[in-house]
N, C-alpha and C positions, 0 to 999 in steps of 0.2 A: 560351758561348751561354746556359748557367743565367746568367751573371753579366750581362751585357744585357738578358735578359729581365726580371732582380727589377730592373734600372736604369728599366726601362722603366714598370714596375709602379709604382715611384716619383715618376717624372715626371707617371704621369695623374693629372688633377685627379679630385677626390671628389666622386659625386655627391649629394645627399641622395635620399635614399627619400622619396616624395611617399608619408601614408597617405592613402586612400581616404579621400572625405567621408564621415560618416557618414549612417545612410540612418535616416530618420524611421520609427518602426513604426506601424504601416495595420492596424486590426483587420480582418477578416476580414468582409465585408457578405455578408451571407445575404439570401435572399428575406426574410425578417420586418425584418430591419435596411432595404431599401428599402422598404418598405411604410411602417415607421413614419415614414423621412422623408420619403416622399411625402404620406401623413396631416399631417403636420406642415406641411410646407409650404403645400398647399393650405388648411391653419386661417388659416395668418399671410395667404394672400392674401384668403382671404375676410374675414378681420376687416376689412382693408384697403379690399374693395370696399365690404363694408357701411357703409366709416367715410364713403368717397368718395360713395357713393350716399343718403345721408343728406345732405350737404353740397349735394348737387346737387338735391335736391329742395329744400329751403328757398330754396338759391340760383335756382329755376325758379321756385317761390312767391313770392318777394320781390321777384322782376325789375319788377311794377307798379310797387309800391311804391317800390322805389329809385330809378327811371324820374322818378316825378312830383316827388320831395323832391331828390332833388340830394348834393352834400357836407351841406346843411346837415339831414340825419337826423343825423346824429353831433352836429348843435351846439343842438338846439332842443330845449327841456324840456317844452314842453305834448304831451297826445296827444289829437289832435282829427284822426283818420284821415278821419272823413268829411267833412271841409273843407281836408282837405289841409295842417294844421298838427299834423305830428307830431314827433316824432322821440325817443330816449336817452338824452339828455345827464343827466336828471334820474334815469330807472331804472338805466341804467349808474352813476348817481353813487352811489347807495345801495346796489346790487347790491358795487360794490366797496368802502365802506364797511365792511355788514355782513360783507363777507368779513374784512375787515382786523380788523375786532373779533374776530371767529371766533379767528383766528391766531394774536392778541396774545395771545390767552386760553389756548387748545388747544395751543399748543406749549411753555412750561414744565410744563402738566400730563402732557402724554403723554412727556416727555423724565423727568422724576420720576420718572412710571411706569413706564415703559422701562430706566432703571437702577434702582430698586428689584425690580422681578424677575429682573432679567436677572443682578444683580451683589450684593442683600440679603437679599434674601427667601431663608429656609431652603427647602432642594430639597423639602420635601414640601408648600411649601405655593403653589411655583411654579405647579405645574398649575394648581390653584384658579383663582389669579391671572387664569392666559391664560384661561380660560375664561368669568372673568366679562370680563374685558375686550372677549373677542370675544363676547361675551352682548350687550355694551352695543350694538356693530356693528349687531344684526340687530335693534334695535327700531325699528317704525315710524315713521316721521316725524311723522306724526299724533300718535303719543303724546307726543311732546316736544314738537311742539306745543300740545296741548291742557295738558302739565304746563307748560310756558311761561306760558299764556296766564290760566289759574287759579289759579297757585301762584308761578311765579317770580317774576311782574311785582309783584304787591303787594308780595312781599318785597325786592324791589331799588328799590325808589322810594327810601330814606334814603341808600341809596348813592349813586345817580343825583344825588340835592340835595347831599349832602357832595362830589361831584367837582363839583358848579354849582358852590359857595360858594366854593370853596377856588383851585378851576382852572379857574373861569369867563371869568379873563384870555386864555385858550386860546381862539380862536374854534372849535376842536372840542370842546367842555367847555361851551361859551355855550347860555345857553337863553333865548330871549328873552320878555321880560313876566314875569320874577324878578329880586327883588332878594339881594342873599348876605346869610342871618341872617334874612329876614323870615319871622315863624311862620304868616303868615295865606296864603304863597303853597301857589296851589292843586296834589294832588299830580298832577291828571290832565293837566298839563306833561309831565309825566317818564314816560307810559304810551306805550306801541304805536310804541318810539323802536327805532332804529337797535343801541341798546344792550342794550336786552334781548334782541331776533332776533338779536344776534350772541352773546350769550352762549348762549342756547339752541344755535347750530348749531354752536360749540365743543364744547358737550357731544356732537354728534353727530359731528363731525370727528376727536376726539380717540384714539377707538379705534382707529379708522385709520390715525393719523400712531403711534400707540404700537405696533403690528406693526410696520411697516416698520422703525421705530427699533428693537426688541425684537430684531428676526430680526439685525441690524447689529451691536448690542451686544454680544450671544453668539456673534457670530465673530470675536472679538477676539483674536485669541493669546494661549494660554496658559502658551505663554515668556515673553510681556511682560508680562505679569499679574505673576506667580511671582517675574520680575527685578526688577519695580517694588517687592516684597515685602520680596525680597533687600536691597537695595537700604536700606532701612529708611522707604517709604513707606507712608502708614496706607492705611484703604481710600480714603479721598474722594481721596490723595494719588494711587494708582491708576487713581481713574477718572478725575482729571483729566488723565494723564500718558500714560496708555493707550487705556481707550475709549471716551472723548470726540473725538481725533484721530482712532482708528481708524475711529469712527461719522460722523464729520463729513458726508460725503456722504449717510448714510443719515437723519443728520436734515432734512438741507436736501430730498431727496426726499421723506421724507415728511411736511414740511411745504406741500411745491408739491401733493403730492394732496391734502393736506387743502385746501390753497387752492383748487384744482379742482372740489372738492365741495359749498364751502361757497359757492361763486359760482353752482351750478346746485340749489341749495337752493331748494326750492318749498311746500310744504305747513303747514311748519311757521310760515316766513316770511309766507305768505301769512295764517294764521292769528294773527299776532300784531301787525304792522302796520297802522298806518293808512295810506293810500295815497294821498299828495301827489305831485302831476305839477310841482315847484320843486325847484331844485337847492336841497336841503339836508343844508348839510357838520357841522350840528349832531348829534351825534351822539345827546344825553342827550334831546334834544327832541321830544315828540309827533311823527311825520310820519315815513314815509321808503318807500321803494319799492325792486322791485328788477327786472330782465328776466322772472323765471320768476315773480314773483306777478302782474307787470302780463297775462303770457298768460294765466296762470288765471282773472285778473279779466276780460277777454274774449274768452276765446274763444269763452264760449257764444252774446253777444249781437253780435258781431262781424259785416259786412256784408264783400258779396266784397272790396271793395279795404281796409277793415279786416281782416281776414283774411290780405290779403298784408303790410298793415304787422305784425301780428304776424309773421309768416311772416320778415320782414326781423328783428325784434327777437331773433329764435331764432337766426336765423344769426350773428348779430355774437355771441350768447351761448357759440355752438356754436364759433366760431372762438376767442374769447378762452380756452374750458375749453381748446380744445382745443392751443392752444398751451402753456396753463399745464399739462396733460398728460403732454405731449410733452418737457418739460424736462425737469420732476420722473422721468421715467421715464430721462433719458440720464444725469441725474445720481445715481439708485437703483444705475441698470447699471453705475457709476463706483465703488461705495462703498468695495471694500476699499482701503482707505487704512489699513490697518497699519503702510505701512512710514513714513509721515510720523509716529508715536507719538515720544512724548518719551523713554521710557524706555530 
């Protein structure tokens, strides 16, 4: 009977032992743990309503005005509200312009500055650093505008004539009623242009795109740093291997804010431009305008249905920041990108 029964023992098939899934660990929610994510949550919907209810009034404001111009507000450069010949094609053209000079300018410098603190600069003299950086953040617009408009523009006129002369072939480089080499052309061509307001709001963008890049930089891994070292790469050979891939998203984010900021740039712009209702793609050239200086220029003398055409002009502003926003921020919230590093 033993001897059948180990027979039998033999014969059953084997089953596996299933282990149990593991189970996720769940902190502990206390009364202060709901509270802070109810506080929380109700911040994120209120920013949300505020952003929605902002949209909706300009959009209620602007209802005349869109009413009476048609599609063709997006395609007509004059602004003549009280006759019914308005529209952005010429403010919009300049608004992104000056942006685009902003850009060109403000992201090699805040990327410099960004890896020399982050990865050069001795540790006691890092703090300094961030500090003046974010110094530069909280200076008034006014003031870079008025330093703009006194100080920088005179100094940038020979540059402005050296890119006519040289890259005049460019029709964004063209200044028109200048010849390349003539000494007798006049320099107040080259004042209240596209080019100087965008250099000025680089200055002002730049602090800005150099945090976000700053804070990306220095969470670089310090395995991959150390390996790249190992390895027998110098420093430059580092950052290019390391945290430049690892940063990638954090530049490109915070070049889409600075692009954000430099498109709803008002004060300074307004203060250093001359204000032409013509699309002009010249860049070096007296003349240029942009959405947030044409509302500053009226909205004091502005009449009800002028009033709703600005009203219209804020919203196309409002929607374009706001999209260029809305990127910059999915793509910030993407950044760690460590593991695409070359090292």
């Amino acid at each position: 009977m033993l001897s059948a029964q180990k027979g039998s023992d033999r014969t059953e098939p084997h089953r596996p032992v299933l282990d149990p899934p593991p189970r996720r660990p769940q902190a502990a929610r206390g009364l202060g743990d709901r509270v802070f994510r109810y506080q929380l949550t109700a911040t994120g919907i209120a920013v949300l309503a505020i952003m929605a209810a902002v949209g909706l009034f300009l959009l209620l404001r602007a209802t005349q005005a869109l009413r009476a111009t048609g599609p063709s507000f997006l395609t007509t450069a004059q602004w003549q509200p009280d006759v019914h010949r308005f529209g952005i094609a010429a403010v919009l053209t300049g608004t992104l312009l000056i942006a685009a000079v902003a850009v060109t300018i403000s992201v090699p410098l805040a990327v410099g500055t960004a890896l020399f603190i982050s990865d050069v600069a001795p540790r006691g003299l890092r703090r300094t650093l961030v500090s003046l950086v974010d110094l530069m953040a909280a200076v008034p617009s006014v003031v870079y505008g008025l330093w703009g408009l006194f100080f920088l523009q005179a100094h940038v006129i020979g540059l402005s004539r050296w890119l006519s002369d040289w890259f005049g072939w460019i029709p964004l480089f063209k200044v028109d009623g200048t010849h390349p080499g003539d000494p007798l052309a006049s320099a107040s061509v080259y004042t209240a242009s596209a080019f100087v307001a965008g250099i000025v709001v680089a200055l002002m963008v730049a602090p800005i795109q150099c945090s976000v890049m700053r804070e990306v930089f220095a969470q670089a891994p310090a395995g991959e740093r150390e390996g790249a070292y190992a390895l027998g790469a110098t420093r430059w050979g580092m950052i290019r291997a390391v945290v430049l891939p690892y940063g990638k998203g954090g530049i490109i984010g915070g070049t889409m804010l600075g692009l954000g900021r430099a498109m709803g740039e008002t004060i300074a712009v307004y203060m250093i431009i001359s204000p032409v209702f013509v699309i002009q793609p010249h860049i070096l050239q007296t003349g240029s305008n942009s959405v947030s200086s044409l509302i500053a220029l009226h909205y004091g003398d502005a009449s009800s249905f002028g009033m709703s055409a600005l009203m219209a002009a804020g919203l196309a502003l409002f929607l374009l920041t706001l999209a260029v926003n809305f990127t910059a921020s999915t793509i910030a919230a993407r950044s760690r990108s460590g593991a695409q590093s070359e090292a």
